[in-house]
HTML snippet that shows the backbone in 3Dmol.js (N, CA, C, O; Angstrom):
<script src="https://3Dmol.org/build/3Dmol-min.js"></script>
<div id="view" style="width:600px;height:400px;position:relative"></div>
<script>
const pdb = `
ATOM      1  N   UNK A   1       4.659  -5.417   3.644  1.00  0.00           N
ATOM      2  CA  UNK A   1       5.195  -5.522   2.303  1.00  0.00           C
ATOM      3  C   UNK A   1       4.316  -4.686   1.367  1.00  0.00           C
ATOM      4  O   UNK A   1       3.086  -4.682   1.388  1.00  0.00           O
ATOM      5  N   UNK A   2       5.098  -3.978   0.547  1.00  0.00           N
ATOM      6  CA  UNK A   2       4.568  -3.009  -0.480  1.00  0.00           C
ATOM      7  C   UNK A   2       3.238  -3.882  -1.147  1.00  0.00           C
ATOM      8  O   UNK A   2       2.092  -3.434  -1.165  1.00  0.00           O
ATOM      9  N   UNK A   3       3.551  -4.916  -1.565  1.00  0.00           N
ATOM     10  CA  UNK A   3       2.498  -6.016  -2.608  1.00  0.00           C
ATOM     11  C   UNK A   3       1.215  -5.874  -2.093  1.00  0.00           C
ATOM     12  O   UNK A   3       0.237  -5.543  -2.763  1.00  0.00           O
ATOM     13  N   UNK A   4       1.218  -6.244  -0.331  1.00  0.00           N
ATOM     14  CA  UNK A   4       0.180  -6.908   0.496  1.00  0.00           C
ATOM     15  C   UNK A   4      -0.906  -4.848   0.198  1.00  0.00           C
ATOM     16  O   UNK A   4      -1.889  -4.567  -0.486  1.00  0.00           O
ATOM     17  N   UNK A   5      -0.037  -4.005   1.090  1.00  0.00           N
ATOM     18  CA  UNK A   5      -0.703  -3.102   0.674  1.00  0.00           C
ATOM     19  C   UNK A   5      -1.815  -2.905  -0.553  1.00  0.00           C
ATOM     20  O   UNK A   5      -3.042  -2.808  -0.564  1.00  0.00           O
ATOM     21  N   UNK A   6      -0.804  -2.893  -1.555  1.00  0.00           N
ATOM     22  CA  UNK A   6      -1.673  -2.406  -3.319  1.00  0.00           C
ATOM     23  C   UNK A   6      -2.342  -3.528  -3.246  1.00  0.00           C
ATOM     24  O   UNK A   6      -3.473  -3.132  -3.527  1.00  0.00           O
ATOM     25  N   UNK A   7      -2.428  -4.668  -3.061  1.00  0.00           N
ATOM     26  CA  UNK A   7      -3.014  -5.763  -3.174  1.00  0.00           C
ATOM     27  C   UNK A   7      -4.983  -5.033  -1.999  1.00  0.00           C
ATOM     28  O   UNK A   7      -6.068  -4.778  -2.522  1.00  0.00           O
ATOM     29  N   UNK A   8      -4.665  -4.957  -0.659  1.00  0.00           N
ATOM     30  CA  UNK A   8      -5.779  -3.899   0.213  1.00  0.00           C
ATOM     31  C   UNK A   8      -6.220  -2.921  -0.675  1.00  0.00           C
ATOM     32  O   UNK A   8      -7.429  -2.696  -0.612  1.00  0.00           O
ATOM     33  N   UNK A   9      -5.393  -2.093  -1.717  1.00  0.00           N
ATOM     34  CA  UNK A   9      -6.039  -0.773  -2.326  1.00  0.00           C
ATOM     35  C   UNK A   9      -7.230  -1.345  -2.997  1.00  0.00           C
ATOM     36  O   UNK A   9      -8.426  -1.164  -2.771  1.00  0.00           O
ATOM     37  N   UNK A  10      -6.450  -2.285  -4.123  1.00  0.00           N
ATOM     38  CA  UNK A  10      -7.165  -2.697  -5.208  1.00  0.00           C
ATOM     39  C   UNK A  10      -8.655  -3.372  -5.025  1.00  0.00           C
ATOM     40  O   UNK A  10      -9.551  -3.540  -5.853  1.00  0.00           O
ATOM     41  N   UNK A  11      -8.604  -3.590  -4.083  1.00  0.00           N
ATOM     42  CA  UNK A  11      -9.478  -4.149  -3.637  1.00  0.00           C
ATOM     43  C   UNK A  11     -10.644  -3.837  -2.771  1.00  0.00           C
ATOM     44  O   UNK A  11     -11.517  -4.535  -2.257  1.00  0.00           O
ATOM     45  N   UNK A  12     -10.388  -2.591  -2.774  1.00  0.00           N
ATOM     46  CA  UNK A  12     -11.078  -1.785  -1.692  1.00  0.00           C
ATOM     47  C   UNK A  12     -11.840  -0.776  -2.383  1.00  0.00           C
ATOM     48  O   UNK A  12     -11.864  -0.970  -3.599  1.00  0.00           O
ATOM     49  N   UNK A  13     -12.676   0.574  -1.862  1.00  0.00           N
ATOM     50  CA  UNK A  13     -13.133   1.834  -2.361  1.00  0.00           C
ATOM     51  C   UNK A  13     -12.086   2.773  -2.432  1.00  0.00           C
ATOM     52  O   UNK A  13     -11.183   3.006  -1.628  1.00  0.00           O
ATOM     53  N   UNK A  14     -12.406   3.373  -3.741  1.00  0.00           N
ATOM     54  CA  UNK A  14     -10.973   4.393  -3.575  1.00  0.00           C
ATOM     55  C   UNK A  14     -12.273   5.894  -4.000  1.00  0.00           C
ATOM     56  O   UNK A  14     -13.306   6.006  -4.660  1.00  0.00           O
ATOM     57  N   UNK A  15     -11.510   6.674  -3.255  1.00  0.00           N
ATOM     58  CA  UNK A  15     -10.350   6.959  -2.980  1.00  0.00           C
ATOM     59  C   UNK A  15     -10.421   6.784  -1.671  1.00  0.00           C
ATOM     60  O   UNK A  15     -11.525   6.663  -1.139  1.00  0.00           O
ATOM     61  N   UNK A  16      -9.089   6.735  -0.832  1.00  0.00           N
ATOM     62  CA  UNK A  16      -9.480   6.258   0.623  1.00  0.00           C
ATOM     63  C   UNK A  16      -8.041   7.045   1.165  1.00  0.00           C
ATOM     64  O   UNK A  16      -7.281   7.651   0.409  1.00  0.00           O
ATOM     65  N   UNK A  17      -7.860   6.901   2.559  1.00  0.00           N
ATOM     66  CA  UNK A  17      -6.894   7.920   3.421  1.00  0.00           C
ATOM     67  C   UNK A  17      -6.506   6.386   3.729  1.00  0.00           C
ATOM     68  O   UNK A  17      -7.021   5.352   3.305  1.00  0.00           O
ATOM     69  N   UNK A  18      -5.465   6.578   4.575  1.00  0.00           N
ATOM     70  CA  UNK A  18      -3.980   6.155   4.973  1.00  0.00           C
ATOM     71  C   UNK A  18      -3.514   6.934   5.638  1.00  0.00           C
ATOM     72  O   UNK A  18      -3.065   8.009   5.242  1.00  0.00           O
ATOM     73  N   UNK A  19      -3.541   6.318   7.419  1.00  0.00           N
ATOM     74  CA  UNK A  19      -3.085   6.939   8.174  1.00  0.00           C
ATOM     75  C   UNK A  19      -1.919   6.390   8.701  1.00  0.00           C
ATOM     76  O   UNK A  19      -0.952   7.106   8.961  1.00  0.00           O
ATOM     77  N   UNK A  20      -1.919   5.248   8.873  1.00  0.00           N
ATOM     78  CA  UNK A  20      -0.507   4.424   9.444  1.00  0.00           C
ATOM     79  C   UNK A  20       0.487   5.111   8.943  1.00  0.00           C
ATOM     80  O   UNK A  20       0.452   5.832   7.946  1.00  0.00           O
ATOM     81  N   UNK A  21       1.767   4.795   9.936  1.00  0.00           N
ATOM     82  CA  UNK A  21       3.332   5.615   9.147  1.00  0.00           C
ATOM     83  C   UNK A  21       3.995   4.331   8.426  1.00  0.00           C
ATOM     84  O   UNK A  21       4.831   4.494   7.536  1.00  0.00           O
ATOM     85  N   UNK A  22       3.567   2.988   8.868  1.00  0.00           N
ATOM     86  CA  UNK A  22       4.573   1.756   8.070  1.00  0.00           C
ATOM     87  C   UNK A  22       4.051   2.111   6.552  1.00  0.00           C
ATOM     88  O   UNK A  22       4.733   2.314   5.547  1.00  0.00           O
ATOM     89  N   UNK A  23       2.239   2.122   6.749  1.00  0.00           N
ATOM     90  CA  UNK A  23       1.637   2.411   5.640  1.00  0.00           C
ATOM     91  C   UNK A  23       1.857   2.837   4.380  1.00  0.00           C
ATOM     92  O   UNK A  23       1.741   2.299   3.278  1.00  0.00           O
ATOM     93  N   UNK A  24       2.555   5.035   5.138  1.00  0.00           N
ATOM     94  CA  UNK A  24       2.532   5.494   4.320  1.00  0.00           C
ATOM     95  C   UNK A  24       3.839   5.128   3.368  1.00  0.00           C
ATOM     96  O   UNK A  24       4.027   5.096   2.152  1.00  0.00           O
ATOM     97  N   UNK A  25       4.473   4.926   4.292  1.00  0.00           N
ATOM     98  CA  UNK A  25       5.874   4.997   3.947  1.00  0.00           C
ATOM     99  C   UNK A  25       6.348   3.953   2.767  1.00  0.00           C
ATOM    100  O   UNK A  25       7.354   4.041   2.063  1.00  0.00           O
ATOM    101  N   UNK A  26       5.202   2.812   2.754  1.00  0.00           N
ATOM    102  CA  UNK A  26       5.505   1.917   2.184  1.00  0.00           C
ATOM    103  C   UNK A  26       3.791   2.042   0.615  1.00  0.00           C
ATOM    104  O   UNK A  26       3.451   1.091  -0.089  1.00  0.00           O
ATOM    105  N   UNK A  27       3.304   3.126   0.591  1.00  0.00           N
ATOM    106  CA  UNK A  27       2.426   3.857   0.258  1.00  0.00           C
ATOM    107  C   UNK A  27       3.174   4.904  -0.718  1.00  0.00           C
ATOM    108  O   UNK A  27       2.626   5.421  -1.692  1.00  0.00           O
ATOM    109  N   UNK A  28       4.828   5.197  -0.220  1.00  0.00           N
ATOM    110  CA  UNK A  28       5.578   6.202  -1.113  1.00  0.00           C
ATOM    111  C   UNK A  28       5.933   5.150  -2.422  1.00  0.00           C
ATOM    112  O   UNK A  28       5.717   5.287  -3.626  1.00  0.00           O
ATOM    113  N   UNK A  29       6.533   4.110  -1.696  1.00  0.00           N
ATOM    114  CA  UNK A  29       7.799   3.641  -2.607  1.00  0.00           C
ATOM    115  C   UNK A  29       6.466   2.737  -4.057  1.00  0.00           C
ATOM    116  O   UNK A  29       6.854   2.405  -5.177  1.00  0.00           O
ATOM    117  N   UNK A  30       5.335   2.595  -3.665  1.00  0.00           N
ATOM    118  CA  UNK A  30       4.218   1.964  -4.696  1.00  0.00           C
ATOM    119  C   UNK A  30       3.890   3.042  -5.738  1.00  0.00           C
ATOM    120  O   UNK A  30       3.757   2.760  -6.929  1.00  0.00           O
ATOM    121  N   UNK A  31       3.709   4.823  -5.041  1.00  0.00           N
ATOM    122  CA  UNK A  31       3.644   5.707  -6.135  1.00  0.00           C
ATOM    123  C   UNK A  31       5.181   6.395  -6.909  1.00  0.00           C
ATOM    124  O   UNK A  31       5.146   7.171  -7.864  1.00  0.00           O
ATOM    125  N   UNK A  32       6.729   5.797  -6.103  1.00  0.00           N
ATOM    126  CA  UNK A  32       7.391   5.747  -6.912  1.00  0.00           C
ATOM    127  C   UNK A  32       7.818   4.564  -7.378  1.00  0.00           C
ATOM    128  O   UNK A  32       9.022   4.347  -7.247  1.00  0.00           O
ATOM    129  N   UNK A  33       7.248   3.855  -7.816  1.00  0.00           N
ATOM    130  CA  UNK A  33       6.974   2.688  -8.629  1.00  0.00           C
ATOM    131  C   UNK A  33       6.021   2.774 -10.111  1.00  0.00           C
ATOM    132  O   UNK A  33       6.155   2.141 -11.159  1.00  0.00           O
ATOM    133  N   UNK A  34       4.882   3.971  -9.663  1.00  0.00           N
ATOM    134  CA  UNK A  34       3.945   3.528 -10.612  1.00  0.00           C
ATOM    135  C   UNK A  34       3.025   3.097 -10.224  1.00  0.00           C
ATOM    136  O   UNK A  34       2.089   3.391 -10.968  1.00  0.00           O
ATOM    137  N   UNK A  35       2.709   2.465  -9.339  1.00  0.00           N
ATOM    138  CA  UNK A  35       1.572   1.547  -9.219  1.00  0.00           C
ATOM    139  C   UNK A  35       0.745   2.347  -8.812  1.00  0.00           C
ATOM    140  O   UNK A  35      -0.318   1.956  -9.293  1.00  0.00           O
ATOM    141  N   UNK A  36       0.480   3.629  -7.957  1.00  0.00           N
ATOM    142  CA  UNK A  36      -0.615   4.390  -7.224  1.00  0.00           C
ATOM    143  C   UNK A  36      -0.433   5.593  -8.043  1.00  0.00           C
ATOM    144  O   UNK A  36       0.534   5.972  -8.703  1.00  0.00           O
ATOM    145  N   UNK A  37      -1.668   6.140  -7.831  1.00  0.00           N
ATOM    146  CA  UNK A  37      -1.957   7.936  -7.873  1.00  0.00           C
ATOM    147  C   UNK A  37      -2.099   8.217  -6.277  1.00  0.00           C
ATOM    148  O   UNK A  37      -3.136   7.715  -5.843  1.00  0.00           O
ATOM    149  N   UNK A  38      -1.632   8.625  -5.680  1.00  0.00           N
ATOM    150  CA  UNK A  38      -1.695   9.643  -4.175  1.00  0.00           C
ATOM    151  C   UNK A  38      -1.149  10.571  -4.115  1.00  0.00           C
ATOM    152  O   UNK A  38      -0.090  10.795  -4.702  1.00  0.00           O
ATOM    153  N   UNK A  39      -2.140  11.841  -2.907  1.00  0.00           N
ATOM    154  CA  UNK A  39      -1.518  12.389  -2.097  1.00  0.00           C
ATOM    155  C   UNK A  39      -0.831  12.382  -0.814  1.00  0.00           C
ATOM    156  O   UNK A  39      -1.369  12.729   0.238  1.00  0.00           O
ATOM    157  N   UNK A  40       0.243  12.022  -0.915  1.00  0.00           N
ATOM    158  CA  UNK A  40       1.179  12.345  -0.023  1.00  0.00           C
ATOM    159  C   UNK A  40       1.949  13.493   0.640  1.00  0.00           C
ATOM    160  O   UNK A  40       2.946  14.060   0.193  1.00  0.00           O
ATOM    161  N   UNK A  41       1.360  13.709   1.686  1.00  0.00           N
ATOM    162  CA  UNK A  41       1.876  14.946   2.527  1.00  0.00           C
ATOM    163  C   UNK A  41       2.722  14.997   2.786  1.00  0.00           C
ATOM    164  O   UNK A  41       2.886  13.809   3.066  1.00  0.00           O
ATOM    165  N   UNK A  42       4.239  15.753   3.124  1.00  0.00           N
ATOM    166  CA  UNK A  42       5.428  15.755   3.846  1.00  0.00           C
ATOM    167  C   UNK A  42       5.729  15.561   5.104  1.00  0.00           C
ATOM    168  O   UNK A  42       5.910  16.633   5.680  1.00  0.00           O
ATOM    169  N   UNK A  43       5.892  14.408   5.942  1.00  0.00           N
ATOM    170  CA  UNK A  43       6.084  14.960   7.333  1.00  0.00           C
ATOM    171  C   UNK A  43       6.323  16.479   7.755  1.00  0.00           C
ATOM    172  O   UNK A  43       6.802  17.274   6.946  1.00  0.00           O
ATOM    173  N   UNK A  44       5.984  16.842   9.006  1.00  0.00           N
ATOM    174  CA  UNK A  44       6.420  17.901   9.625  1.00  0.00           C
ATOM    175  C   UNK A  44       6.878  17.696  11.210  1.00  0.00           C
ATOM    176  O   UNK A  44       6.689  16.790  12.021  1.00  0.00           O
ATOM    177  N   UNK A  45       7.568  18.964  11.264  1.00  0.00           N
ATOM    178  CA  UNK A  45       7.913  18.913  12.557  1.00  0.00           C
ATOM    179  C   UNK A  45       7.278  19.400  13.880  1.00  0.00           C
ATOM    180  O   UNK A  45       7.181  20.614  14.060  1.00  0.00           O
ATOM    181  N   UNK A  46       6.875  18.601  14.743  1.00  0.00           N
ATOM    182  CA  UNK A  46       5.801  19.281  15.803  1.00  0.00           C
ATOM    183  C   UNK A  46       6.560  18.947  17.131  1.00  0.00           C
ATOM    184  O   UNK A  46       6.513  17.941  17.839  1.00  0.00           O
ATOM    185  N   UNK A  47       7.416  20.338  17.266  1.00  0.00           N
ATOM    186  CA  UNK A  47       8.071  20.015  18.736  1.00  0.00           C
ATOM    187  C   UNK A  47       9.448  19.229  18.365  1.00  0.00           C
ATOM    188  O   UNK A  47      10.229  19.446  17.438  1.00  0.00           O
ATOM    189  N   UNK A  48       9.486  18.312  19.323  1.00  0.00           N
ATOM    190  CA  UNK A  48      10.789  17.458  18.646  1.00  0.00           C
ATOM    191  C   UNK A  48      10.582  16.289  18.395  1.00  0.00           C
ATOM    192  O   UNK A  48      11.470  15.436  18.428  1.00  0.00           O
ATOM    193  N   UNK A  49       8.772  15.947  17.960  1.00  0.00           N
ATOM    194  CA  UNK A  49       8.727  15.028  16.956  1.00  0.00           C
ATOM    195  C   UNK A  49       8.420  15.430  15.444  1.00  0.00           C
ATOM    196  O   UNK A  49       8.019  16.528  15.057  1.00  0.00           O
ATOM    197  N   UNK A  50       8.689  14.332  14.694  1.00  0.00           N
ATOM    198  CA  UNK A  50       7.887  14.025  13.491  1.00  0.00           C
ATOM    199  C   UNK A  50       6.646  13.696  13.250  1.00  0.00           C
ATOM    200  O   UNK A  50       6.251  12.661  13.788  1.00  0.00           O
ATOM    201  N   UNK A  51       5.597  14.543  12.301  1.00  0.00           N
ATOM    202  CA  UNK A  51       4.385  13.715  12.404  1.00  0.00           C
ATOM    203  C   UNK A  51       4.063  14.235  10.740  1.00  0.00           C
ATOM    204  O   UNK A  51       4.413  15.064   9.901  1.00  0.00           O
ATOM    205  N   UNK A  52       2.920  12.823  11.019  1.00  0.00           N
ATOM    206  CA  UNK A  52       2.565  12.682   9.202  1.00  0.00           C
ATOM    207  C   UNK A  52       1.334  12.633   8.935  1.00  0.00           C
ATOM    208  O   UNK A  52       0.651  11.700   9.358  1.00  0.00           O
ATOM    209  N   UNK A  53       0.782  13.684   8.139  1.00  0.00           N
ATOM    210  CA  UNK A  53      -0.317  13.541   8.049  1.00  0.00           C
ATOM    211  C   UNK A  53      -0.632  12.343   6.998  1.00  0.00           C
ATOM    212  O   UNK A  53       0.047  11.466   6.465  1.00  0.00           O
ATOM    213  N   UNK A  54      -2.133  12.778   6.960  1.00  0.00           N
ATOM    214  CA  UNK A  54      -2.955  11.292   6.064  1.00  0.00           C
ATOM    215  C   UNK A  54      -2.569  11.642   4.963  1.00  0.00           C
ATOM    216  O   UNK A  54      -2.365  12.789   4.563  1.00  0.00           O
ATOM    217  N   UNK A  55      -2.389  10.146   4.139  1.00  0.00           N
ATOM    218  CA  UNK A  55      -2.165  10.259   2.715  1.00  0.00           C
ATOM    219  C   UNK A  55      -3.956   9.733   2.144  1.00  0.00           C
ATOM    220  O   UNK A  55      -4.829   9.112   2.750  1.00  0.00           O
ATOM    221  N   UNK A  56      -3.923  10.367   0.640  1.00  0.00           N
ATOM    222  CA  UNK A  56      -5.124  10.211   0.087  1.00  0.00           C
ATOM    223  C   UNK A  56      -4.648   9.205  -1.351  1.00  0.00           C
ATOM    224  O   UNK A  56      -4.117   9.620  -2.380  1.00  0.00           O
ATOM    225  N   UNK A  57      -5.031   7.809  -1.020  1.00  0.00           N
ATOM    226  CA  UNK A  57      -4.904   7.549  -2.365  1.00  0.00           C
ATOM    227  C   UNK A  57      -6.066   7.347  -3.884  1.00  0.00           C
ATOM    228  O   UNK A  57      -6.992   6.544  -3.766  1.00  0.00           O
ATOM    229  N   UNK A  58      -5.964   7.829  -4.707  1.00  0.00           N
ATOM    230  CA  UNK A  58      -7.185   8.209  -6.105  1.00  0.00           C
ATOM    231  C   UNK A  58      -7.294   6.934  -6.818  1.00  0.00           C
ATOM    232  O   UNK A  58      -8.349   6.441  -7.216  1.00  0.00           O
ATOM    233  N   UNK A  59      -5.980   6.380  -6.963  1.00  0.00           N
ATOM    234  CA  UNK A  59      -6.138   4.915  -7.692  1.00  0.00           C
ATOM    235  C   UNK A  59      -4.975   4.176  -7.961  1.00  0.00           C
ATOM    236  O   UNK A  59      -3.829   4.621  -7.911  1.00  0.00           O
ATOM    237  N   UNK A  60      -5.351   2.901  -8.281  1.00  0.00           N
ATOM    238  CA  UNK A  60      -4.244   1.959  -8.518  1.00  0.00           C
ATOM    239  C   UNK A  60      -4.134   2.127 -10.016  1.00  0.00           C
ATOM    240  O   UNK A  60      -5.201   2.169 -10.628  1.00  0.00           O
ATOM    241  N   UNK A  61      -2.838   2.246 -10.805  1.00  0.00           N
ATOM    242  CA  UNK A  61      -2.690   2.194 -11.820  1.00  0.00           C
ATOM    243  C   UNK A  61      -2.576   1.087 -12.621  1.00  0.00           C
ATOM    244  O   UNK A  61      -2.422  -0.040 -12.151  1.00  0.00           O
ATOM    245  N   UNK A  62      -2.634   1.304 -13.712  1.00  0.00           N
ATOM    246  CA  UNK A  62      -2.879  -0.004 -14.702  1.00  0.00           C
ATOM    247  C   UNK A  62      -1.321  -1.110 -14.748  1.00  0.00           C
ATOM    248  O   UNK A  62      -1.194  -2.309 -14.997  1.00  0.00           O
ATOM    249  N   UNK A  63      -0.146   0.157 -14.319  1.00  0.00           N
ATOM    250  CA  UNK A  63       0.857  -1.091 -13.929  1.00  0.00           C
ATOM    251  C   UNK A  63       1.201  -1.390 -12.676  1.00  0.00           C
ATOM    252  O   UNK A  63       2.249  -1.989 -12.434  1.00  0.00           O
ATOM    253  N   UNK A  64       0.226  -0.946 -11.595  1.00  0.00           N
ATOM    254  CA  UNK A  64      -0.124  -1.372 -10.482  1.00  0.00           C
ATOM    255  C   UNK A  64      -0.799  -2.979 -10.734  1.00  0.00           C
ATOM    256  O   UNK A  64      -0.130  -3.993 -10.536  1.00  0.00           O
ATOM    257  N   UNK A  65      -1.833  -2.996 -11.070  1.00  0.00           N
ATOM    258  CA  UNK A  65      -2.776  -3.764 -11.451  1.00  0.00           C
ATOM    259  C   UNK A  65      -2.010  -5.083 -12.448  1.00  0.00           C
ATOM    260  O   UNK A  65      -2.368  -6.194 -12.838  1.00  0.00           O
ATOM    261  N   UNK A  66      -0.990  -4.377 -12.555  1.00  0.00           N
ATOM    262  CA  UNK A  66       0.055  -5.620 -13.955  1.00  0.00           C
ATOM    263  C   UNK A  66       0.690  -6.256 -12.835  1.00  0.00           C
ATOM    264  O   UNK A  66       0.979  -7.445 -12.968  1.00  0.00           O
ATOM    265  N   UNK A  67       0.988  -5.613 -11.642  1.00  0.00           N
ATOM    266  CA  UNK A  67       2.412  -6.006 -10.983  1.00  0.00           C
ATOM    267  C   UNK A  67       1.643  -7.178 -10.226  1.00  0.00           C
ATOM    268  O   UNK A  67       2.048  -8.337 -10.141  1.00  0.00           O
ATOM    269  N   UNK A  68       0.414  -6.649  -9.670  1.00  0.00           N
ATOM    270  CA  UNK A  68      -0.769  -7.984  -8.984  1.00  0.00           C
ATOM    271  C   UNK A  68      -0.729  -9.539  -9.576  1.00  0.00           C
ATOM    272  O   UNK A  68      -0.554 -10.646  -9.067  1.00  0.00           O
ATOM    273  N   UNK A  69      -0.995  -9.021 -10.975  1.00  0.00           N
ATOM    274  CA  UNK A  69      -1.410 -10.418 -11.894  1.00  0.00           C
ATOM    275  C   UNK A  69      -0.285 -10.399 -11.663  1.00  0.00           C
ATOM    276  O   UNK A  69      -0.267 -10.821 -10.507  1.00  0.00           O
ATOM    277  N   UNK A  70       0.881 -10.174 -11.984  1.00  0.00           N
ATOM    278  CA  UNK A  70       2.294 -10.576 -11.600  1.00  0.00           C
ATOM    279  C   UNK A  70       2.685 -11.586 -10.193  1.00  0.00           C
ATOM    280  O   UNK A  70       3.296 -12.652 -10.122  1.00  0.00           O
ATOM    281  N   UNK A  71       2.236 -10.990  -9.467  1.00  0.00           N
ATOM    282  CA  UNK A  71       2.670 -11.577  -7.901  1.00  0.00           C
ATOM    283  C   UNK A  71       1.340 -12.727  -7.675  1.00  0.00           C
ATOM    284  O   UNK A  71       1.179 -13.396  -6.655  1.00  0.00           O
ATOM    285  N   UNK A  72       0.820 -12.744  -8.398  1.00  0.00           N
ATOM    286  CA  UNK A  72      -0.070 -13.200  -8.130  1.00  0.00           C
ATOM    287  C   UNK A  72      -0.917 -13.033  -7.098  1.00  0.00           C
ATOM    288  O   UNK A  72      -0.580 -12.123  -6.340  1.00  0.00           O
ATOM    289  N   UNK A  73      -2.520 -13.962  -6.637  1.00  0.00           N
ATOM    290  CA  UNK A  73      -2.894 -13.804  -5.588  1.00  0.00           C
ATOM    291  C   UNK A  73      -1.951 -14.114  -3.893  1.00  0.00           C
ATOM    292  O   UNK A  73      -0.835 -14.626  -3.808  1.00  0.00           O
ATOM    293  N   UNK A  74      -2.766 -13.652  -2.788  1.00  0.00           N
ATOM    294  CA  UNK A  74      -2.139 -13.776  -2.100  1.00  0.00           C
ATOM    295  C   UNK A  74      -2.016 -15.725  -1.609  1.00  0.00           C
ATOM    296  O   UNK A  74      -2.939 -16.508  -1.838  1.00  0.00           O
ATOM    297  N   UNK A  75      -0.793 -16.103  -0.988  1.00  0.00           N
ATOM    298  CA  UNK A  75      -1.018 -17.401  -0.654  1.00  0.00           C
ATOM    299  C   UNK A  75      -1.175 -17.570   0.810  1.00  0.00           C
ATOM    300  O   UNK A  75      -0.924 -16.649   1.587  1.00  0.00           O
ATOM    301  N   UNK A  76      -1.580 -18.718   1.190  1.00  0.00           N
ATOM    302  CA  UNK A  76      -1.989 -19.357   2.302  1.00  0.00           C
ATOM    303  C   UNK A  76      -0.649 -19.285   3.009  1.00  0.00           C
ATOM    304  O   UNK A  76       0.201 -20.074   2.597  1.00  0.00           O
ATOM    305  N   UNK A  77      -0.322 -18.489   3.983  1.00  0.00           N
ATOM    306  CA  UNK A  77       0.902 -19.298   5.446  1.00  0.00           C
ATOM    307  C   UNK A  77       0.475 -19.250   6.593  1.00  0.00           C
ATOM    308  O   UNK A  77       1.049 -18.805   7.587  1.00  0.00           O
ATOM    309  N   UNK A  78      -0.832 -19.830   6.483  1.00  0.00           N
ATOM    310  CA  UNK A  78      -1.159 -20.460   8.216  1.00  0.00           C
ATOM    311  C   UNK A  78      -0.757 -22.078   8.049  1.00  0.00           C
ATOM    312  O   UNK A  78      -0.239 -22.675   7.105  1.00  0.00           O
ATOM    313  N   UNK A  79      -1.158 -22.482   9.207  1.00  0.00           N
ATOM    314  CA  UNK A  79      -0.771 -24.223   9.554  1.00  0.00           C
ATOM    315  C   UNK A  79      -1.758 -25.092   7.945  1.00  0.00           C
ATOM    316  O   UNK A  79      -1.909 -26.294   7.729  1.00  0.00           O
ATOM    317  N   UNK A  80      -2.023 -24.432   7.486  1.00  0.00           N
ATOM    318  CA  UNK A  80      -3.278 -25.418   6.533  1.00  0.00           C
ATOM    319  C   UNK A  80      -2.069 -25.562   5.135  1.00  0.00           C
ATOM    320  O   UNK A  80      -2.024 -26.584   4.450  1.00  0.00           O
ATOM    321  N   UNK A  81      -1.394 -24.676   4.956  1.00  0.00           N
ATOM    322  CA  UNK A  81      -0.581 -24.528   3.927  1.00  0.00           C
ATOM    323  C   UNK A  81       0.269 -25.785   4.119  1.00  0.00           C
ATOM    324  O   UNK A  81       0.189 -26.644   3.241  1.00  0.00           O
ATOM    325  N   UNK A  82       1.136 -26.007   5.249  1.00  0.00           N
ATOM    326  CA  UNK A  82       1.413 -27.637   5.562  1.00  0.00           C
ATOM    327  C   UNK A  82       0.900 -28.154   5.420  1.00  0.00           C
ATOM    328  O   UNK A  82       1.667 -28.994   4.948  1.00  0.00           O
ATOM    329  N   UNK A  83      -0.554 -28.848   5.344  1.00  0.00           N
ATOM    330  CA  UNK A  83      -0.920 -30.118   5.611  1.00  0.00           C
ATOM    331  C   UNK A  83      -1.439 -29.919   3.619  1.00  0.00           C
ATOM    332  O   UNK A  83      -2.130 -30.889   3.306  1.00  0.00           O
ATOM    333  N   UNK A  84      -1.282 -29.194   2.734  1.00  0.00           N
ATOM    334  CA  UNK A  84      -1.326 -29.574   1.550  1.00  0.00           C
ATOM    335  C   UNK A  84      -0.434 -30.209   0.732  1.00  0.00           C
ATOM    336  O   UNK A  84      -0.765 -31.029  -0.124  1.00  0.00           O
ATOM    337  N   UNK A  85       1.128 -29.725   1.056  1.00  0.00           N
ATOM    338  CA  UNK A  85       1.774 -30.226   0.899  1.00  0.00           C
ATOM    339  C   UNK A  85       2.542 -31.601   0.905  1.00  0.00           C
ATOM    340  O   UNK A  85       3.677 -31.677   0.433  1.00  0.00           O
TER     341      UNK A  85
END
`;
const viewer = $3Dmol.createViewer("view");
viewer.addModel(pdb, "pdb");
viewer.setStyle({}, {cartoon: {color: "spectrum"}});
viewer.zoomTo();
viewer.render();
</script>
């Protein structure tokens, strides 16, 4: 999920690479959102696959950072989350 990602950025050293493809892909739809500054490379074609290079992301933006306080922190869904309830 896009959230869980920016939620890893923000929280992390930036600027940082991104190599996964669920990653990037889900790494696009956060900087067309707003929420990131990255470079994002174009897939290319190598043979008769697809391949993607690393994305570089610079920072989480300030309505990145809105959408967080928004979603709030992350919550508990292991077995412990039942027994609070």
């Amino acid at each position: 999920m896009p959230i869980n990602l920016l939620r890893r950025l923000a929280e992390g050293p930036l600027p940082t690479t991104v190599t996964e493809g669920g990653d990037i892909l889900q790494l696009r739809m956060l900087q067309a959102a707003g929420h990131v500054y990255a470079k994002i490379p174009l897939p290319h074609a190598e043979g008769w696959h697809w391949r993607q290079g690393p994305a570089t992301v610079y920072q989480v933006t300030a309505l990145g950072h809105k959408a967080l306080r928004w979603f709030g922190p992350p919550h508990n869904t292991g077995p412990e989350k039942d027994r609070e309830s």
